[in-house]
C-alpha positions as CSV (number, residue, x, y, z in Angstrom):
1,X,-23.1,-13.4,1.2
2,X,-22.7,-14.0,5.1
3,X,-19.0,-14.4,6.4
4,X,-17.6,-16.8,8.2
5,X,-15.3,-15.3,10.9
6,X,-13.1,-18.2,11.1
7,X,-12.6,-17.9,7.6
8,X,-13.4,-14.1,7.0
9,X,-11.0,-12.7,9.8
10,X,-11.7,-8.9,8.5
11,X,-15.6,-9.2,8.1
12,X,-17.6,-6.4,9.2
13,X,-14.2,-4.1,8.2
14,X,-13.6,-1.7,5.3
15,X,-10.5,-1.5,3.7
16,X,-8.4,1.9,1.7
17,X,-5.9,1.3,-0.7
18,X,-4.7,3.8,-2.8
19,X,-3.7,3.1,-5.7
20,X,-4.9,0.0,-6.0
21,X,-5.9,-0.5,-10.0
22,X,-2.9,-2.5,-10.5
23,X,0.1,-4.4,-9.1
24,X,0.5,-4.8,-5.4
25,X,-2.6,-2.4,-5.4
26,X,-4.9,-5.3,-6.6
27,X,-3.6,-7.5,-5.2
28,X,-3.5,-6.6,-1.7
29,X,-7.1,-4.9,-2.9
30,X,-8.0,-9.0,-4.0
31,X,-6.6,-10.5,-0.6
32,X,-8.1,-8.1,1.7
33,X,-12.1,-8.9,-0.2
34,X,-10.8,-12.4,0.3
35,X,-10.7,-11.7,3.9
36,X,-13.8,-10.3,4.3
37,X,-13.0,-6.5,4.3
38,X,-15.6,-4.2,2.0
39,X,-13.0,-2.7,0.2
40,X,-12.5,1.2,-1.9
41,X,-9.5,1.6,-3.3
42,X,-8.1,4.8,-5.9
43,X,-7.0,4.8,-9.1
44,X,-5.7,7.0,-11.6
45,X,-6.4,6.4,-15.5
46,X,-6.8,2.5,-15.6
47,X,-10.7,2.5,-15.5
48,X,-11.1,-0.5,-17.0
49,X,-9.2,-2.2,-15.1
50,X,-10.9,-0.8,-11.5
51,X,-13.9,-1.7,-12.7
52,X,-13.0,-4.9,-13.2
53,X,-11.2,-5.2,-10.1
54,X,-14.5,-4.4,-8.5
55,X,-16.3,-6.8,-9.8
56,X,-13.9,-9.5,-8.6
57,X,-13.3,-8.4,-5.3
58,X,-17.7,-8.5,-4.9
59,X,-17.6,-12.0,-6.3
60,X,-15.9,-12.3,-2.9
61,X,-19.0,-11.8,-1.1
62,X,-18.5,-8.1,-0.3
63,X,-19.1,-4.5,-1.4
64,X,-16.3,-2.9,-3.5
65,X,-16.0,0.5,-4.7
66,X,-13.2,2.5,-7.1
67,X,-12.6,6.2,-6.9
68,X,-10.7,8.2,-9.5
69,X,-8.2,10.3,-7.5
70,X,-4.2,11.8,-7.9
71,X,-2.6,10.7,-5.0
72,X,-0.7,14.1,-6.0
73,X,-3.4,16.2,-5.3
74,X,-4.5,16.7,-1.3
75,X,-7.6,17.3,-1.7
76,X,-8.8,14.8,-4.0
77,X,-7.1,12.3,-1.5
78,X,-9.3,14.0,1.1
79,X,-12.7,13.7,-0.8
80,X,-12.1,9.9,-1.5
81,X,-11.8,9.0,2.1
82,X,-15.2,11.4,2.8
83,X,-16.6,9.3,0.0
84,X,-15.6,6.0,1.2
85,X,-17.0,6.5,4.7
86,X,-20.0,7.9,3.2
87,X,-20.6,5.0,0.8
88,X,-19.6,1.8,2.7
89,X,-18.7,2.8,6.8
90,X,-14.7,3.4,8.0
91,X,-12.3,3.0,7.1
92,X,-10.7,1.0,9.2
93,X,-7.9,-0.2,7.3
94,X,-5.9,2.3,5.2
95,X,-3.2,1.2,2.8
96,X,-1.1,3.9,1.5
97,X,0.1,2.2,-1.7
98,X,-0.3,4.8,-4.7
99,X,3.2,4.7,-6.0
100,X,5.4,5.9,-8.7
101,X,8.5,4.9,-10.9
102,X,10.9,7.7,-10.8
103,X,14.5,6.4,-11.8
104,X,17.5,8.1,-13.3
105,X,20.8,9.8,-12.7
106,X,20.8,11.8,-9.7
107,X,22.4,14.9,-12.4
108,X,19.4,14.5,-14.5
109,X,16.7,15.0,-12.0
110,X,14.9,17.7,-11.9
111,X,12.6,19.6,-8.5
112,X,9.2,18.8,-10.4
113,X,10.7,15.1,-10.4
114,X,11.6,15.3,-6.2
115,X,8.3,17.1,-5.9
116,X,6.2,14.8,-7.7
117,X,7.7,11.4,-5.9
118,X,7.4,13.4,-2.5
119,X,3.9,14.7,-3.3
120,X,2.6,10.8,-4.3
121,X,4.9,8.6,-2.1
122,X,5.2,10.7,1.5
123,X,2.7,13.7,1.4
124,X,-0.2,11.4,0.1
125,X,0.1,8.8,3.1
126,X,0.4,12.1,5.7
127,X,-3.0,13.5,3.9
128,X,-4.7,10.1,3.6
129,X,-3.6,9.1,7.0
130,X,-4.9,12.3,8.6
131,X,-8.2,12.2,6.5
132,X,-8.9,8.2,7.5
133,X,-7.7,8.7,11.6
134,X,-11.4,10.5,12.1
135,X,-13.3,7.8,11.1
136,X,-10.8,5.0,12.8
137,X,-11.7,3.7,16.5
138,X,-9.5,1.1,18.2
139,X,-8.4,-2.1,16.3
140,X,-8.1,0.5,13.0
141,X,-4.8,0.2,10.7
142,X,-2.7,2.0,8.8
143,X,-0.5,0.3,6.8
144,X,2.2,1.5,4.2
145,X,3.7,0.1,1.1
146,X,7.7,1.4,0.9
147,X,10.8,-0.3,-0.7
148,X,13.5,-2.4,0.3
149,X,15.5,0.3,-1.0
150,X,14.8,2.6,1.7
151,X,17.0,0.1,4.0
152,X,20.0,-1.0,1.8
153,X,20.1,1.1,-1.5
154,X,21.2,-1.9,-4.0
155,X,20.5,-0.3,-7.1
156,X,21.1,2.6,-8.5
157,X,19.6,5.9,-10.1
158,X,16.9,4.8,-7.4
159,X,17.6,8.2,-5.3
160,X,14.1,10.0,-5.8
161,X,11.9,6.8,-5.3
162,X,14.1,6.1,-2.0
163,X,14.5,9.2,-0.4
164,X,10.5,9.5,-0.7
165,X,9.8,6.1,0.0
166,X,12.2,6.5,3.0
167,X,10.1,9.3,4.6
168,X,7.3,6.5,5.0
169,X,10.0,5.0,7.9
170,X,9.5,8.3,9.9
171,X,5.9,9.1,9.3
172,X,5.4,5.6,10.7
173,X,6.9,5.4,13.6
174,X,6.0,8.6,14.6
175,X,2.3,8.0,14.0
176,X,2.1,4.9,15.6
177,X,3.5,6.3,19.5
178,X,0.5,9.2,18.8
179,X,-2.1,6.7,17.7
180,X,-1.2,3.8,19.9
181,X,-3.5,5.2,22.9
182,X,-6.5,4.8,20.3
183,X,-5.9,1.5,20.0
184,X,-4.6,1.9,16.1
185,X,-1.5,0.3,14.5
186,X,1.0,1.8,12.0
187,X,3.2,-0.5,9.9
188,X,5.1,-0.8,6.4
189,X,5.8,-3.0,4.2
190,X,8.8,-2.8,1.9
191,X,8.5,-5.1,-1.3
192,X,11.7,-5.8,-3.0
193,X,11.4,-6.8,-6.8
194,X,8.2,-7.4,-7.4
195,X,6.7,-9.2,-10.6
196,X,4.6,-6.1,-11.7
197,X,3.8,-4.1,-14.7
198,X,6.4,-1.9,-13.1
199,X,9.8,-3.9,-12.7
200,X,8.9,-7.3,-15.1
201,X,10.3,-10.7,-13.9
202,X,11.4,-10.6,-17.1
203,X,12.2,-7.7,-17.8
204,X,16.1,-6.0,-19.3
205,X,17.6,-5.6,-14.9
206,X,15.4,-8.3,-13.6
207,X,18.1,-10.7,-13.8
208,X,20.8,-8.6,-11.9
209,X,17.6,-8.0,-9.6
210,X,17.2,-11.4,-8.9
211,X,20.9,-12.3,-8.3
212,X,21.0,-9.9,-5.0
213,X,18.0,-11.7,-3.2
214,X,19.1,-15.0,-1.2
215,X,16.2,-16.7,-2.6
216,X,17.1,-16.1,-6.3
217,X,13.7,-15.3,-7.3
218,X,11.2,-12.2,-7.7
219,X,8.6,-11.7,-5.4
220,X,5.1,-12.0,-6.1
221,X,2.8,-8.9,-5.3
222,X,0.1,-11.7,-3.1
223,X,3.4,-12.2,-1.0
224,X,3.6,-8.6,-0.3
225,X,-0.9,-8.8,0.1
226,X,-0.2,-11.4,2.1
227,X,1.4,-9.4,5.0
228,X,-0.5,-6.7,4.7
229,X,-3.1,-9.0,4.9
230,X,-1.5,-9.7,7.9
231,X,-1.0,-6.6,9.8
232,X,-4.8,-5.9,8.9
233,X,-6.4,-8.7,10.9
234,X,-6.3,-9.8,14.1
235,X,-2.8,-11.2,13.9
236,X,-1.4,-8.0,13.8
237,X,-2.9,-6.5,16.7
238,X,0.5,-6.3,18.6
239,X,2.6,-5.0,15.7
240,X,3.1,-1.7,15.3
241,X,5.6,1.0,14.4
242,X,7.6,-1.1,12.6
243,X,8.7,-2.3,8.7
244,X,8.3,-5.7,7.5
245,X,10.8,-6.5,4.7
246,X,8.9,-8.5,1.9
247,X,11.9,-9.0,-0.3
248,X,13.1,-12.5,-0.9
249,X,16.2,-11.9,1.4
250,X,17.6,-9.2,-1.0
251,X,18.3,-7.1,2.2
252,X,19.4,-10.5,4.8
C-alpha cells in the first residue's frame, strides 16, 4: 500500500520496540505502523499475541515483524537488531520499552531482583542503543520509555523499578550530546499510571493512583504512543536530551 506523506509522516522508516507484545509496547508498536514506519518489535513468551500484533500493524499498509528475545540477555538483544536490519532496512527509530514489574519492600529485595530490573530496564537500552547507532544516519531516534517515578517517587515499595528506570535519565542525556553531531535524537518518556495489564484502571491501588494525578484519571498507553509517536517524526526533530512526562499531572 503506497503512503501518503502528509498522512504517513514516518513512511519509508523502520521502527524498534522492545518489548512491544503488549501494553504501551503495542501500542506505541500500533501508532508508529499507523504512521507509516515498517515496524519489529521483541517479545518475550506472548506469541500469540505478537503474531497478532503483526498482523494488525500490516493491515496498516506496512511490513511488521516479531522477534523472540530477553531484554535480559545482551546478546539476544544484539542479534534482533542484526535481524531487523537484515529483514526490513534500519532501524531508524529505536524504542527501548521492554519493562518489568518489580515492587516490594526495600528489606525484602533481593541482588538477583536489583540485577534483573538493572539488566531489563538500563543495560538493555545501553545494548540496544549501541547495537541500533550503526545502522542509524541523521534524522534517526532513540527514544526511551521510564516512569514518572524516576522524578517524584509517589508510591512506595517502587525502589528497584525506579532506581533502574532512573538510570534511563542519565544514559539519555549523555547519548544525546555524543549523537547529536549525527544528526540523531535521544528522548524519554515517562508514563505515570497506565491502564495496562500491568497496573489495571481498576485494579486494588488504582484508586489511590488516580487521586495523585491533577486530572483524576489513568492514562491510556496511545497517550504515551502518542508522544513517542511524536518524538519519532518530524516534529521532534529539535527535541532531544530531554524527558517528557506522560502522566496526567501526577508529577505538576
Amino acid at each position: 500500500m503506497a503512503h501518503d506523506s502528509t498522512r504517513s509522516p514516518l513512511a519509508g522508516r523502520v521502527a524498534l520496540v522492545t518489548g512491544g507484545s503488549r501494553g504501551i509496547g503495542a501500542a506505541i508498536v500500533r501508532r508508529l505502523a499507523a504512521d507509516g514506519a515498517d515496524v519489529a518489535f521483541t517479545y518475550l513468551n506472548a506469541r500469540e499475541r505478537a503474531e497478532a500484533l503483526v498482523r494488525d500493524a500490516e493491515a496498516a499498509g506496512v511490513r511488521a515483524l516479531a522477534v523472540r528475545a530477553d531484554s535480559a540477555e545482551p546478546d539476544r538483544i544484539r542479534e534482533a537488531v542484526d535481524l531487523v536490519h537484515a529483514r526490513l532496512g534500519g532501524p531508524d527509530i529505536l524504542v527501548n520499552n521492554a519493562g518489568i514489574a518489580v515492587f516490594g519492600p526495600f528489606g525484602d529485595a533481593t541482588v538477583a531482583e536489583f540485577d534483573r530490573s538493572m539488566a531489563v530496564h538500563a543495560r538493555a537500552a545501553f545494548v540496544a542503543a549501541q547495537a541500533a547507532v550503526r545502522h542509524m544516519g541523521p534524522g534517526g531516534r532513540i527514544i526511551g520509555v521510564g516512569t514518572n517515578l524516576s522524578e517524584r517517587a509517589s508510591l512506595p515499595e517502587a525502589t528497584l523499578y525506579t532506581t533502574s528506570k532512573a538510570a534511563l535519565v542519565g544514559l539519555t542525556r549523555s547519548l544525546a550530546r555524543e549523537l547529536g553531531p549525527r544528526g540523531i535524537t535521544v528522548n524519554l518518556v515517562h508514563p505515570g499510571s497506565t491502564d495496562t495489564e500491568m497496573n489495571p484502571a481498576d485494579g486494588p491501588g488504582a484508586d489511590a493512583e488516580r487521586a495523585l494525578t491533577a486530572l483524576g484519571r489513568y492514562t491510556d498507553p496511545e497517550d504515551v504512543a502518542a508522544s513517542v509517536a511524536h518524538l519519532a517524526g518530524p516534529g521532534g526533530r529539535s527535541i532531544t536530551g530531554t524527558s517528557i512526562l506522560v502522566d496526567a499531572g501526577a508529577n505538576a
